[in-house]
C-alpha positions in Angstrom: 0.0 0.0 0.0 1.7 3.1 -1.0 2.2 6.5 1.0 -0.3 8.5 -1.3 -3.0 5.7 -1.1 -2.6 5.5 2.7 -2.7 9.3 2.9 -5.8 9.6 0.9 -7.9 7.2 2.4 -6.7 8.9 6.0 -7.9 12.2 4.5 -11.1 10.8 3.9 -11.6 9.5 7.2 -11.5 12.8 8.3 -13.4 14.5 5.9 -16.2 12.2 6.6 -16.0 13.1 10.3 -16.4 16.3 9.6 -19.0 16.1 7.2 -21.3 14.1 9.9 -22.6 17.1 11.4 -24.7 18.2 8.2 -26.9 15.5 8.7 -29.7 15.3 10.9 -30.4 12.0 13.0 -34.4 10.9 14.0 -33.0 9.3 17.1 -30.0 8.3 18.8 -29.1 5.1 20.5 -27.1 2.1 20.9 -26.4 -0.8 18.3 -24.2 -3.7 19.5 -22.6 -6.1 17.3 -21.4 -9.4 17.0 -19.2 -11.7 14.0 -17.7 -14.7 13.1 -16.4 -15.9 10.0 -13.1 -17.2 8.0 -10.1 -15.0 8.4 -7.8 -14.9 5.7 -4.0 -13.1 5.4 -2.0 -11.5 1.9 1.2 -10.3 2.3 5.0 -11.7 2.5 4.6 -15.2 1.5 1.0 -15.1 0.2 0.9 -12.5 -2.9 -2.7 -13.8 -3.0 -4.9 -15.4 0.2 -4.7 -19.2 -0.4 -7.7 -21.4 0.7 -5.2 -23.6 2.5 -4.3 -20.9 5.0 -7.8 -20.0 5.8 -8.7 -20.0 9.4 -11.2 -18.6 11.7 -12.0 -14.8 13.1 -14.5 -13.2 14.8 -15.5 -9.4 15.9 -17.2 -7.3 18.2 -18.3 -3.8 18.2 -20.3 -1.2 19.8 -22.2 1.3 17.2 -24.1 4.5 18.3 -26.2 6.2 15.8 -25.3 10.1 15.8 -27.2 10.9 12.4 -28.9 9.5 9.7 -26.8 7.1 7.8 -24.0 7.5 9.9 -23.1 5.1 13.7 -19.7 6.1 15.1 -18.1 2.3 15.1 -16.1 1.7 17.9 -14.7 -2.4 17.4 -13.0 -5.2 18.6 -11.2 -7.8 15.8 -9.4 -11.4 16.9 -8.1 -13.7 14.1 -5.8 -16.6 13.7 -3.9 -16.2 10.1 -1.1 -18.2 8.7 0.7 -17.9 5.6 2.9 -20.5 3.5 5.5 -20.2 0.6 5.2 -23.8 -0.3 1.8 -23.5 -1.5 2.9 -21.7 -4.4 4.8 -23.1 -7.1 7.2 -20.1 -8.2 10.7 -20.8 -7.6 10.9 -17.6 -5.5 8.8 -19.4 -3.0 10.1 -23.2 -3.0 13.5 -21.9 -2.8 12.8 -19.3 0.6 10.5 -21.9 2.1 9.0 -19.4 4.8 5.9 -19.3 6.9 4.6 -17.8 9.8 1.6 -18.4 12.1 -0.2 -15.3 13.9 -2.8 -13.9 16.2 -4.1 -10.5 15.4 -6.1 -8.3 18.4 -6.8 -5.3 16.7 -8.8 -2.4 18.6 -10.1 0.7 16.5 -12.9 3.6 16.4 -14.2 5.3 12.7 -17.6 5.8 10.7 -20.2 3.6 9.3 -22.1 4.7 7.0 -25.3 3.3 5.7 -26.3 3.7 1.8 -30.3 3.5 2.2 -32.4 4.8 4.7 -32.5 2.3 7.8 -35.0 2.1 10.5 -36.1 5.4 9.6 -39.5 4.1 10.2 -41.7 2.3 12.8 -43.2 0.3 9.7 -40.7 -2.6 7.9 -40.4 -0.1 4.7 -36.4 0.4 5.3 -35.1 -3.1 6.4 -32.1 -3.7 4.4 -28.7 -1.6 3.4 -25.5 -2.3 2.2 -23.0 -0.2 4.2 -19.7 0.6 4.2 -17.2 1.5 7.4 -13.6 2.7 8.2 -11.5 3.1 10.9 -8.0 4.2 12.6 -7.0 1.5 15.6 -3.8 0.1 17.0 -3.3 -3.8 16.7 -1.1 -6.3 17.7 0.0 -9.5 16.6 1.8 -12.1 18.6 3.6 -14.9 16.7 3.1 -18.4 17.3 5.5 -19.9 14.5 7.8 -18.2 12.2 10.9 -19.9 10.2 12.3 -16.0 10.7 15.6 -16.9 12.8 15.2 -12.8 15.0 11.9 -12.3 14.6 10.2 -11.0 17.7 7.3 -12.3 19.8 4.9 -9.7 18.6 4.5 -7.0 16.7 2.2 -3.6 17.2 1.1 -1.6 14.3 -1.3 1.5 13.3 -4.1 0.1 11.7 -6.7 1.3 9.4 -9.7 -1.2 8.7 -12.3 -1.1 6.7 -14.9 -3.0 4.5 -18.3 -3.4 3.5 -21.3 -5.3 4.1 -24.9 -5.1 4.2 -27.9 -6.1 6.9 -31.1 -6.9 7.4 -33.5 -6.3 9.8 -35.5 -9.6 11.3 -37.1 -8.3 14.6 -37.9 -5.2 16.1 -34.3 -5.5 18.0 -32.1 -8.0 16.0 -30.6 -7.5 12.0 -28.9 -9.9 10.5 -25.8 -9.3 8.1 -22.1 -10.2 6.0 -19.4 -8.7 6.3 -16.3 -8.4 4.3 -13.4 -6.7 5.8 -9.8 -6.0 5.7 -7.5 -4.5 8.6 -3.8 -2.9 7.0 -1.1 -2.1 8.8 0.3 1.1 8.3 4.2 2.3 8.5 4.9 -1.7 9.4 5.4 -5.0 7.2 6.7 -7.1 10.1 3.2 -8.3 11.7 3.7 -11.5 10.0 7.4 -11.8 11.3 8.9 -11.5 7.2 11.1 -9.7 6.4 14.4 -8.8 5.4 16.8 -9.8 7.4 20.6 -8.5 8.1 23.8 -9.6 6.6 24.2 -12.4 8.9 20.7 -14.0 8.6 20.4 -16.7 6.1 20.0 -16.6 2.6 16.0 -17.0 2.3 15.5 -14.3 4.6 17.3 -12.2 2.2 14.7 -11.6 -0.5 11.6 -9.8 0.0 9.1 -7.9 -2.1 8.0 -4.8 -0.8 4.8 -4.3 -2.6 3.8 -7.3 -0.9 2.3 -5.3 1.9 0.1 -7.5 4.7 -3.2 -7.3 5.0 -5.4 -9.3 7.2 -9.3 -10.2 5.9 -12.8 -11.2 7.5 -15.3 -12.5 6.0 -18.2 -13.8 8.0 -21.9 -13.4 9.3 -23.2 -10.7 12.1 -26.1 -10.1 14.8 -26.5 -7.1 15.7 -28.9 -6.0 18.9 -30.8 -2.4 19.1 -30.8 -0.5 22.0 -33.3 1.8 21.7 -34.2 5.2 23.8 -37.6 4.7 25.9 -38.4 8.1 26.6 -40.9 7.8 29.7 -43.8 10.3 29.6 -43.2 13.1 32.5 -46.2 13.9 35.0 -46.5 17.4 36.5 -46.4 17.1 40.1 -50.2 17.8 40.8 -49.7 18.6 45.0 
């Protein structure tokens, strides 16, 4: 992921903070959140995500609706990932031979934004959106096996995630969704313990390609519980 790419998307982040306050909400209130799914990695010794390396993931987060369209998404992300050079048949992979094996925690706050209108309405006339979120967080990945001779037992990173998805509503308090996502990394290529190592490491750990940037995916299904405002009728003290 290059510097301009990362820059841009950061800018937009922002922008769209900012631009949150021209819209008007119909109420405010708590949405909380729940995933699990397949978690997937790209990066070092996977160029693309291989269905051998799949594992599992799961999320949580804790969304309050501050206007229409827009929940300020505050979440929680776990996944196991592995990677593998010897399921790819390139000689650049059978002759370095590496792999790694990784938990990620990753903690982070952005936007959501719905497309359609969504629960405008008492009546089931705006029950399904696609939506699409972003955020800034901090993760960290602990390693569990790496063929890296000096790698480290975990690695922190600035993270931006973000993804899309859609849900749809199936009781008054539940929706029901997918969600595709993908948490990068920023300023660090060393959460999955490759890289390039110094003059004494061995050869293999020599070559790297540095557009082979890591990124770690979700793909799954959600619940997600409403917790509405009751607002209680006030009686004037009649004494």
């Amino acid at each position: 992921m290059n510097k301009e790419l990362k820059y841009f998307l950061i800018s937009c982040f922002f922008v769209t903070i900012t631009l949150i306050s021209n819209h008007k909400a119909n109420a405010q209130y708590w949405v909380l959140s729940g995933g699990v799914g397949t978690a997937f990695y790209s990066g070092d010794v996977s160029p693309v995500p291989h269905p051998s390396d799949f594992r599992v993931g799961g999320k949580f987060s804790a969304n309050y609706k501050i206007k229409n369209h827009f929940l300020w998404r505050t979440s929680l992300d776990l996944g196991w990932y592995t990677g593998n050079d010897a399921h790819y048949d390139k000689s650049f992979h059978q002759s370095r031979n590496a792999s790694f094996e990784n938990v990620m925690v990753n903690v982070a706050t952005g936007f959501e934004y719905n497309f359609l209108n969504f629960r405008e309405h008492k009546r089931k006339i705006d029950n399904f959106t696609p939506y699409f979120f972003m955020q800034l967080g901090v993760g960290a990945f602990p390693i569990l096996n790496t063929t890296t001779t000096r790698a480290d037992n975990i690695y922190y990173s600035v993270t931006l995630p973000l993804g899309i998805g859609f849900k749809k509503r199936i009781t008054y308090y539940l929706d029901f969704g997918m969600e595709f996502s993908i948490v990068k990394p920023l300023w660090n290529d060393n959460t999955d313990s490759i890289f390039r190592g110094d003059i004494t490491a061995p050869d293999r750990e020599q070559t790297v390609y540095p557009t082979w940037r890591d990124n770690y995916y979700f793909l799954g299904f959600t619940l997600s519980y409403h917790i509405f405002n009751i607002n209680c009728p006030q009686y004037k003290d009649r004494r």
